[in-house]
C-alpha positions in Angstrom: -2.2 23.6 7.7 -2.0 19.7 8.3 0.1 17.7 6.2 -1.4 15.5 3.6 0.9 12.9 4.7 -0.9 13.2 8.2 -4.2 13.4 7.1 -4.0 10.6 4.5 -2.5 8.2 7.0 -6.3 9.3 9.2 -8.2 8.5 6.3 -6.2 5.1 5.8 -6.6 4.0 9.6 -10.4 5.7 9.5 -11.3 3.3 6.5 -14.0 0.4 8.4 -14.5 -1.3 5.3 -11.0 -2.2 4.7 -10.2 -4.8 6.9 -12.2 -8.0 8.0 -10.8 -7.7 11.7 -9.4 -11.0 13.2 -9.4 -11.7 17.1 -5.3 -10.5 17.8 -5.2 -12.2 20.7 -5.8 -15.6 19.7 -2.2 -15.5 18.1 -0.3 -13.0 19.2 0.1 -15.3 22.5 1.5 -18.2 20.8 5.1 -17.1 21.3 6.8 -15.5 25.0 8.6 -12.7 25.0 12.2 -13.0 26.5 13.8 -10.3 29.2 14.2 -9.5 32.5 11.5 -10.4 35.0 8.9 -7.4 34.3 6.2 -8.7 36.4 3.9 -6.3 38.1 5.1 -3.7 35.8 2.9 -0.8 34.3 4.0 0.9 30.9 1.5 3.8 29.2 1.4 4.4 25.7 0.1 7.5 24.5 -0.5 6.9 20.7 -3.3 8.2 17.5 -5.1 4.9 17.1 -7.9 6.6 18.3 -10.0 5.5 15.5 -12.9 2.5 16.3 -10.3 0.2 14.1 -7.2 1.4 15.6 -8.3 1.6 19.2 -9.7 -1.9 19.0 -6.8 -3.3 17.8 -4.2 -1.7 20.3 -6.4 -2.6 22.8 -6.7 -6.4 21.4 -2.7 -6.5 21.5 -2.5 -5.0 24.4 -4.2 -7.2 26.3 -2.3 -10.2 24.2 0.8 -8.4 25.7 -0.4 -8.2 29.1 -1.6 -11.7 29.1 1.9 -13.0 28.0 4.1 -10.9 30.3 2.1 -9.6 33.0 2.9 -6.1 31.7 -0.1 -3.9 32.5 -0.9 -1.4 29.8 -2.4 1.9 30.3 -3.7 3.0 26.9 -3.8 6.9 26.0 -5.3 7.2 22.5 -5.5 10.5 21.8 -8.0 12.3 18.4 -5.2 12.0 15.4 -5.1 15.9 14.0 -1.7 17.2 13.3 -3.3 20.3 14.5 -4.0 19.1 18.8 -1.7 15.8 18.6 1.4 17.0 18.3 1.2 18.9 20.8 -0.6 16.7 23.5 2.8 14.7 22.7 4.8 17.2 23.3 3.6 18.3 26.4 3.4 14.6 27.5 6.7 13.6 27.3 7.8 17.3 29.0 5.6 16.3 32.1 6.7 15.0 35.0 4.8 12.2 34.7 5.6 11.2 31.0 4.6 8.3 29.8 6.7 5.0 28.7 6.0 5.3 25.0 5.0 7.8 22.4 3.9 7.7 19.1 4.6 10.9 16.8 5.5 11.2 13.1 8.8 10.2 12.3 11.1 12.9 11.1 11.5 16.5 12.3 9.3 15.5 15.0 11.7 12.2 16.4 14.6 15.1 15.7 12.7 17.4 18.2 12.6 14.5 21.4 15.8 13.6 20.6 17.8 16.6 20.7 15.6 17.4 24.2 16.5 14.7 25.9 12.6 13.5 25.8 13.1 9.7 24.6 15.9 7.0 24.6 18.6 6.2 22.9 17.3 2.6 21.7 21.1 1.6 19.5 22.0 -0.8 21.3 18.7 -2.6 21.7 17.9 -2.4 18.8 20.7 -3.6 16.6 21.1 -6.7 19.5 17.6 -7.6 19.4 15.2 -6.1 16.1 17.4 -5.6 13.6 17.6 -9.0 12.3 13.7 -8.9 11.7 13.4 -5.5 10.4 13.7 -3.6 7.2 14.9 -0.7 6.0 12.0 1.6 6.7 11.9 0.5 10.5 14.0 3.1 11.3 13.5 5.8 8.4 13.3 9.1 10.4 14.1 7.5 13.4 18.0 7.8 13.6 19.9 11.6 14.3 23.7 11.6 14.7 23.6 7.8 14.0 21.8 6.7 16.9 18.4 5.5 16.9 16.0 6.9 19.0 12.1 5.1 17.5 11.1 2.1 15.5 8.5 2.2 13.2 5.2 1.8 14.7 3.4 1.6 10.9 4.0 2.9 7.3 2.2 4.0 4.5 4.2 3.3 0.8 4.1 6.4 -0.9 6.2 6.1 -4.8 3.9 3.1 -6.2 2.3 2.7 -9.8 -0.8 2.0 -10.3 -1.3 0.5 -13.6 -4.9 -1.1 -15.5 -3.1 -4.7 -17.2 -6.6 -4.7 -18.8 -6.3 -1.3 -20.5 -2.2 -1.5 -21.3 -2.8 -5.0 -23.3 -5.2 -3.0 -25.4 -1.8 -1.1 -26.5 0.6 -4.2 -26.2 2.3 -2.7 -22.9 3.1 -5.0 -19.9 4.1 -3.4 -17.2 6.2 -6.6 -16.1 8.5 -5.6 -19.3 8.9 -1.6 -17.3 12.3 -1.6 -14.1 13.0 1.8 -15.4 11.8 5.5 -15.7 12.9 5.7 -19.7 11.6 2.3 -20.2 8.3 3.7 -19.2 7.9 7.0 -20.9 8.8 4.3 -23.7 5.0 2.6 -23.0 3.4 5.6 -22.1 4.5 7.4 -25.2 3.0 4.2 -27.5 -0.2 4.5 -25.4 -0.5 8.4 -26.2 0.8 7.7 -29.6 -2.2 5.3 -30.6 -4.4 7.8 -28.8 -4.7 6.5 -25.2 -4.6 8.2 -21.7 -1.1 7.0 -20.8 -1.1 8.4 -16.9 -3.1 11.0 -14.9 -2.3 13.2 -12.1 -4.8 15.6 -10.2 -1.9 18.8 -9.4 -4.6 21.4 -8.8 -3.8 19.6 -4.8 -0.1 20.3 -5.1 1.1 17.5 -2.8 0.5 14.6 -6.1 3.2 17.1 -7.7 5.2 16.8 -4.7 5.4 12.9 -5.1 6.9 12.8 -8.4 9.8 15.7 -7.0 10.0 13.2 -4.3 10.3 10.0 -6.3 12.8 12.0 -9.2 14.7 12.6 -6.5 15.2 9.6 -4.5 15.7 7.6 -7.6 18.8 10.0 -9.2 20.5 10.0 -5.4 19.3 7.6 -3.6 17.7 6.8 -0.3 20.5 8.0 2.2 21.6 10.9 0.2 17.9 11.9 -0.4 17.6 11.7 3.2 20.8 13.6 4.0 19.3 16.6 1.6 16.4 16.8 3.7 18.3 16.6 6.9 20.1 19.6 5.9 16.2 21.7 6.6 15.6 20.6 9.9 18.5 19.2 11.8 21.5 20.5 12.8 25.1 20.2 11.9 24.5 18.6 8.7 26.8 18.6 6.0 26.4 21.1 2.8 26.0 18.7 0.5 24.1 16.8 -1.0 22.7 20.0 -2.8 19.0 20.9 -4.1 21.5 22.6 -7.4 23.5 19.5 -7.6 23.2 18.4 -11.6 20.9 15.1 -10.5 18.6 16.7 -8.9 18.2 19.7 -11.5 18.1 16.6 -14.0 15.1 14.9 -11.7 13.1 18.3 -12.0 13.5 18.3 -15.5 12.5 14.6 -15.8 9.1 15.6 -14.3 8.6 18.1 -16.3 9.1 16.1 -19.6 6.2 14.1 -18.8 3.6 16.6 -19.0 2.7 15.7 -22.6 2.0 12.4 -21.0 -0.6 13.6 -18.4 -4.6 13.6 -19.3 -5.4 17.5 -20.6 -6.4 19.9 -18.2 -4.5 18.1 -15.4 -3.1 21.2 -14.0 -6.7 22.1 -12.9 -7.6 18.7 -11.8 -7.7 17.5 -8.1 -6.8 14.2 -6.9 -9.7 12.8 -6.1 -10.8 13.8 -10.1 -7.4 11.6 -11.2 -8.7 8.4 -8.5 -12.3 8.5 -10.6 -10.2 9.2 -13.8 -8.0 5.5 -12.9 -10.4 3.4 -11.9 -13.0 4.5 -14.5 -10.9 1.8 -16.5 -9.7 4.2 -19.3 -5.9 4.6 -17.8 -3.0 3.2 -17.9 -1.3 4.5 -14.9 -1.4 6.3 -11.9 1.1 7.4 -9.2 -0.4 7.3 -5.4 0.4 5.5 -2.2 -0.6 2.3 -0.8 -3.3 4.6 1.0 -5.0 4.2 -2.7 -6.1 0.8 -1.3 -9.3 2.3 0.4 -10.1 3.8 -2.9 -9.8 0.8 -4.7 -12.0 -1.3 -2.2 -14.5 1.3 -2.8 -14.2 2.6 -5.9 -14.8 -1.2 -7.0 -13.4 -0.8 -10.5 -14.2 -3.5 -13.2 -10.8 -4.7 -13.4 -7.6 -5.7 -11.4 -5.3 -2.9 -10.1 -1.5 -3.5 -10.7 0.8 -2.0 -8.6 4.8 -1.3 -8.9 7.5 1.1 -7.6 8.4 4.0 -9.2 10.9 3.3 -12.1 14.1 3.6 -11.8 16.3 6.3 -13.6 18.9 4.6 -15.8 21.8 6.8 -14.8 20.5 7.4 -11.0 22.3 6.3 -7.9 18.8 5.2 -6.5 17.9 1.6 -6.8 13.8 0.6 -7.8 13.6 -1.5 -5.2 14.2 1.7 -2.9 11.0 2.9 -0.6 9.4 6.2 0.1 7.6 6.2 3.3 5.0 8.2 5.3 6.4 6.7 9.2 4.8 7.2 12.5 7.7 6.9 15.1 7.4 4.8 18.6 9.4 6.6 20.9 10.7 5.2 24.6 10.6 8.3 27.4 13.8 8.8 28.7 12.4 8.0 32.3 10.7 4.5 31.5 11.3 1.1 32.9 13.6 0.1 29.9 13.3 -3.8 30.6 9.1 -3.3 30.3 9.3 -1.3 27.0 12.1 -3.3 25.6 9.7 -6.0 26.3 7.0 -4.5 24.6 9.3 -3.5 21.2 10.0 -7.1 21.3 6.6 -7.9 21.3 5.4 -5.4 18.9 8.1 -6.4 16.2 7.4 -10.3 16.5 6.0 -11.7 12.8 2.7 -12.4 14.1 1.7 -9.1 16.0 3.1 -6.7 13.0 0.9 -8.8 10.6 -2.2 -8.5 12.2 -1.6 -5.2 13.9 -0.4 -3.8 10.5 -3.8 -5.2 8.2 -5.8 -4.1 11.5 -4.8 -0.1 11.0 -3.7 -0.2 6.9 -0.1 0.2 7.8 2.7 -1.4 6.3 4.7 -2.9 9.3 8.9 -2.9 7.8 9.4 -6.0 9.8 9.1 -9.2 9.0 5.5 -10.7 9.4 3.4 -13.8 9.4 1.5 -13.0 5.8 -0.9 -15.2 6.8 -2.4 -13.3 9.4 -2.6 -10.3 7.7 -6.3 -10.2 7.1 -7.5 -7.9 4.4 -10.3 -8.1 1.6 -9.7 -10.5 -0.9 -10.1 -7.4 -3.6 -7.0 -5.7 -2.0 -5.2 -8.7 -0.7 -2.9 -9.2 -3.7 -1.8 -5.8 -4.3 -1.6 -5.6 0.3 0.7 -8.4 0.1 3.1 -6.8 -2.7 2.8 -3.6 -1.1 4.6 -5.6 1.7 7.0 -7.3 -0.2 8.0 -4.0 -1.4 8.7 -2.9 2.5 10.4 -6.3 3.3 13.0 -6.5 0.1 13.9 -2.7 0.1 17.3 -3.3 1.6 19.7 -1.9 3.8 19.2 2.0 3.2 16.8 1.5 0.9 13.7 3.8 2.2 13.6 7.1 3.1 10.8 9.5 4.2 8.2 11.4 2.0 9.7 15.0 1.4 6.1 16.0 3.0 7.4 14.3 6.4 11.2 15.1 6.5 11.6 18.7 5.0 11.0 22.0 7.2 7.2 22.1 6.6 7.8 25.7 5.2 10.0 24.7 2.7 8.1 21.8 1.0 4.7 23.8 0.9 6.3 26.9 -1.0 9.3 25.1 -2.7 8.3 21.3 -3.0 3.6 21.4 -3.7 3.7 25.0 -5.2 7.2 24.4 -7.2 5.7 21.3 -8.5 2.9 23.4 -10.3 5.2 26.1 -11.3 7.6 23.3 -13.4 4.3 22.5 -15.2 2.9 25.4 -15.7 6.1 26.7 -17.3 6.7 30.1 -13.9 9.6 28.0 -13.4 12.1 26.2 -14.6 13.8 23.2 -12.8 17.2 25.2 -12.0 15.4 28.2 -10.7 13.5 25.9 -8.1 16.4 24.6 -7.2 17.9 27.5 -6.9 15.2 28.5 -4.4 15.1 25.5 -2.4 18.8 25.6 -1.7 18.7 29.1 -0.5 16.2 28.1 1.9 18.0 25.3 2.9 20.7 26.9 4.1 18.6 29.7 5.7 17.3 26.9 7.8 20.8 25.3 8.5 21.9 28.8 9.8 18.7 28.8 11.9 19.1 24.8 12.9 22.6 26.0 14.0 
């Protein structure tokens, strides 16, 4: 079964109406990469921007790249199914011939190379040369042991709020007044109060369920001990603690679950694409979705204005709101490449100009700092695309951490994280016997991770 994380990041790079694409190339050539003398050099790229959108653009910057440093690029776009691409990486970077860069998810599968001996440790590199014009999600998933083996190579932001201004004035709500989860039960309770549709959620899908366990949880701990609990499934020699029964993330659970009255009726047999018509039919006040929800918006053409805003933060959580949840794909070095041509190129790739129009080009969010004004998107998406960004760019130091759907042992989050997320609404569980459950299966995988 493929990830929805995976399959939503297709349907975001697959969507053709949602970017007006540029020409990369007239801009990306306006500032020279630095380094050793690479000419003559030839780096391959095996990557999933295998898409019309996607392969056009890599091969737009490509050729940008090769143009500026005379850095040949052999381009090895490859279908973007969980299902065949994982492994075609896999059994790329195991070959003899493996090639210079690889892009995978971030995550378990970044653990995996690592701990093989498949890719490079980039530390050094990177804090001497990209950290000063990166973000905190350029290296979520990327870093085992403390040593950083990818950048990002693209994002999708998954804990945003939609919200209708339109609909919450008709209820005296502004959603500028809202920084935290109580004050917002607060205007979603006056909306259900006066007999409004505060917020909907389709959970008949599981993984929207999943979000708000996701989001509960990274706001009552934070982004690095959120990330540290997830560690704990799929990497090795991790700490016991954090804990899935520690008191704030019991409390999280619950604070999901006391939202149900807040939800539209029927919601538990509801899919997600029923809860997109639901918010931009114009008769909601909010809705939680990632920045993926862009496409829908473009199409869905609503008769009003989306807002959009991170989840809340909880009062007495460790987790700050301007913290970030994000679905990351991972850009990997071989261990065997020419490091002076692939530093090159992660210089390149990183500079403000080629992340901005790279990142409009596929939907991604590039966690770097970028030249907004080359980030070319429809003008009915381009102020909520821009704050998307802004959200990426001012998370801060820690502040972003992978979707649970990405970082958790995939066997865990299905049965523990989608279905438990119906269970706590449904009322077959209650928050401290999930998380009961999902610690003992934590530490079944620690004993198996060694």
């Amino acid at each position: 079964m493929t990830s929805p994380i995976r399959q939503r990041r297709r349907w975001a790079r697959s969507a053709l109406a949602l970017v007006t694409m540029g020409t990369i190339a007239a801009t990306m050539g306006a500032c020279s990469t630095g380094g050793a003398d690479t000419s003559a050099t030839e780096i391959s790229i095996i990557n999933r921007w295998s898409d019309p959108i996607g392969e056009a653009a890599a091969e737009e910057m490509f050729a940008a790249f090769t143009a500026e440093t005379g850095i040949t690029v052999n381009n090895n776009p490859q279908p973007s199914s969980g299902d065949t691409y994982q492994p075609a990486v896999r059994s790329a970077l195991s070959s003899s011939n493996a090639p210079s860069i690889a892009i995978d998810n971030a995550g378990p599968n970044t653990f995996e190379y690592a701990r093989s001996g498949a890719i490079m440790d980039i530390t050094d590199f990177f804090n001497e040369t990209l950290a000063s014009r990166s973000s905190a999600g350029a290296t979520s998933g990327e870093t085992l042991d403390g040593r950083i083996y990818g950048i990002s190579a693209g994002a999708v932001v998954g804990n945003l709020i939609w919200y209708n201004p339109d609909y919450l004035a008709q209820f005296d709500v502004d959603a500028a007044d809202i920084t935290t989860y109580e004050q917002w039960v607060d205007a979603m309770q006056k909306i259900k109060d006066a007999g409004g549709t505060p917020i909907v959620l389709g959970a008949k899908d599981q993984w929207p369920g999943g979000h708000y366990l996701n989001d509960f949880v990274q706001r009552a701990l934070g982004s690095e001990q959120t990330t540290a609990l997830y560690n704990r499934t799929v990497a090795s020699g991790q700490p016991d603690s954090p804990k899935w029964t520690d008191p704030a993330v019991v409390d999280a659970f619950q604070a999901y679950v006391d939202m149900k009255p807040l939800f539209q009726e029927g919601f538990l047999g509801e899919a997600q694409a029923t809860a997109d018509s639901l918010f931009l039919g114009g008769e909601v006040g909010f809705y939680e979705m990632g920045s993926w929800f862009l496409t829908a918006i473009q199409n869905g053409d609503p008769g009003f204005t989306p807002g959009v805003m991170l989840f809340p933060a909880l009062e007495d959580g460790a987790g700050a709101g301007t913290e970030v949840t994000l679905g990351n794909d991972s850009l990997m070095v071989s261990a065997d490449a020419n490091p002076e041509a692939t530093q090159a190129f992660l210089e390149f790739f990183t500079r403000p100009d080629v992340a901005a129009k790279f990142g409009a080009a596929t939907s991604k969010i590039m966690p770097y700092e970028i030249d907004q004004s080359l980030s070319v998107v429809p003008d009915v998406i381009k102020g909520q695309w821009d704050t998307i960004n802004s959200f990426a760019t001012d998370s801060g130091d820690g502040g972003a951490a992978l979707f649970n759907d990405q970082a958790i042992d995939v066997n865990i989050y299905q049965t523990y994280i989608w279905q438990g997320s119906v269970g706590l609404m449904s009322g077959g569980i209650t928050p401290e016997e999930l998380a009961q459950q999902l610690e003992d299966a934590t530490v079944e995988a620690q004993k198996a991770n060694g």
